[in-house]
N, C-alpha and C positions, 0 to 999 in steps of 0.2 A: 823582616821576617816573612817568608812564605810558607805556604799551605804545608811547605816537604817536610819541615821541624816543627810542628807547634806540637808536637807529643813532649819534645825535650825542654819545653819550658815548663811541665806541670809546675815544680815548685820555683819557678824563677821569680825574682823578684826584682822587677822593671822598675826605672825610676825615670823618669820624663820633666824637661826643665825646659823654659822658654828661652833659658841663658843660649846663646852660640859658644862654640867653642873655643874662639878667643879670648871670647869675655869669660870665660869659664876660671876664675883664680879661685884664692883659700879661701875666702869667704864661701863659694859657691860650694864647693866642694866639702865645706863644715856644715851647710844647710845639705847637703845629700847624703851625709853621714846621719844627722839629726832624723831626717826620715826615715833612714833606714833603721835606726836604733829605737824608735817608735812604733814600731810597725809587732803588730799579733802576729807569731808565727804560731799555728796551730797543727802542722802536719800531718795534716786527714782526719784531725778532732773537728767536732764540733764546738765555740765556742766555749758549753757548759763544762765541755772536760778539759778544757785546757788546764784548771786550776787542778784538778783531779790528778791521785799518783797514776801510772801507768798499770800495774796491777789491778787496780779500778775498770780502769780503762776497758780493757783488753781483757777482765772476765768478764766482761756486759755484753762483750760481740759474743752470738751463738756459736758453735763450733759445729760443721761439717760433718756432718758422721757418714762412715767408709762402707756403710754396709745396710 
């Protein structure tokens, strides 16, 4: 990854293994699904509102006013 893309990773979610790519079988690849299936996706929440409906959410942020 270089400096030219790292906008397009905002929500990427990277997974790093010490396995090589040979060695890489189903075992390894059931352990990076487990990761990934673990993993908080919170999408620009903070922790507290994950649990929170979206409606919640999104009347707590102040609104912009035009004028």
């Amino acid at each position: 990854m270089s400096n030219f893309c790292l906008w397009q990773l905002a929500y990427t979610e990277l997974y790093f293994t010490d396995t090589l790519w040979p060695d890489f079988d189903s075992r390894e690849f059931r352990s990076a699904l487990a990761s990934y299936a673990g993993r908080e996706r919170r999408f620009g929440r903070t922790s507290e509102q994950v649990g929170q409906p979206r409606s919640l959410v999104s009347s707590a942020v102040p609104k912009a006013g035009l004028g």
